[in-house]
N, C-alpha and C positions, 0 to 999 in steps of 0.2 A: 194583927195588922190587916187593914182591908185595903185590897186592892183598888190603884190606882188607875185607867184606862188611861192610852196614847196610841194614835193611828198614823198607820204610814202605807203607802201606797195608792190609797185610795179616791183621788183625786175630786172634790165636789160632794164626797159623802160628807155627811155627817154624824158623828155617832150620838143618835137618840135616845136610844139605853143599855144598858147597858147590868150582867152580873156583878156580883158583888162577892168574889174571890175572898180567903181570909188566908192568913200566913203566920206563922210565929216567927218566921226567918224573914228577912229584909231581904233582898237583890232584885230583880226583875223576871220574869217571865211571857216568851215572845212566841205568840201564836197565828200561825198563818188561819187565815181566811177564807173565806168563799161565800159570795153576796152575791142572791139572785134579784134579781130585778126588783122584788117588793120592799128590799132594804133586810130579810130577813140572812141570817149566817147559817150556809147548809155543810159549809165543813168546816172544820177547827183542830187544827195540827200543830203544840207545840214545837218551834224550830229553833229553838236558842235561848239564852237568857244569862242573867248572872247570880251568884252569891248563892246563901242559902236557901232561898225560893225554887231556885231551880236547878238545887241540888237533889231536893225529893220527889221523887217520883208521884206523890201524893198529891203536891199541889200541882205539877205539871198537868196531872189530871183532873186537878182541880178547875183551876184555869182556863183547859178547853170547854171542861161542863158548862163554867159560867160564860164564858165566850160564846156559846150554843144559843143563849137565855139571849144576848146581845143585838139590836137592831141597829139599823141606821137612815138616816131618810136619802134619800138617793137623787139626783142629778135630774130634771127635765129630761123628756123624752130616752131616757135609759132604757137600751133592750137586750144588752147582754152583763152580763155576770161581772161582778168586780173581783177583783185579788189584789189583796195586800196584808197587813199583821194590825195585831192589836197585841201591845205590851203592858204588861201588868207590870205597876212598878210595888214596891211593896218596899217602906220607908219607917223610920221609929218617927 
């Protein structure tokens, strides 16, 4: 199953690209963020999720690797840092 991206907190981003996570379990996996000003992602902390996706540890660390890969185009005259999540849903 390859992951699905969904963004929350991040108000005016938009996500431009984005990794491309893989799972053999269905559920969700929800990763906090941290977006500097060029729209790039400099942290990436799984914090939550459901089912078997984010029951392994494997793809939890999957997840933040591809969330790492992940851009976004960012907001006019933006000059500090964004925080919010990016949820990987992961579906048959």
């Amino acid at each position: 199953l390859t992951g699905k991206p969904g963004i929350g907190g991040l108000v005016g981003y938009t996500l431009e690209y984005w990794g491309r996570p893989h799972s053999q379990w269905t559920g969700t996996v929800v990763v906090k963020v941290r977006v500097n000003t060029r729209g790039r992602i400099i942290e990436a902390h799984c914090v939550g999720g459901t089912g078997g996706a984010y029951a392994h540890p494997s793809v939890r660390r999957y997840c933040e690797q591809e969330t790492l890969k992940s851009a976004f185009s960012v907001p006019k005259n933006t000059t500090t840092e964004g925080v919010g999540t990016v949820t990987w849903r992961f579906v048959d």
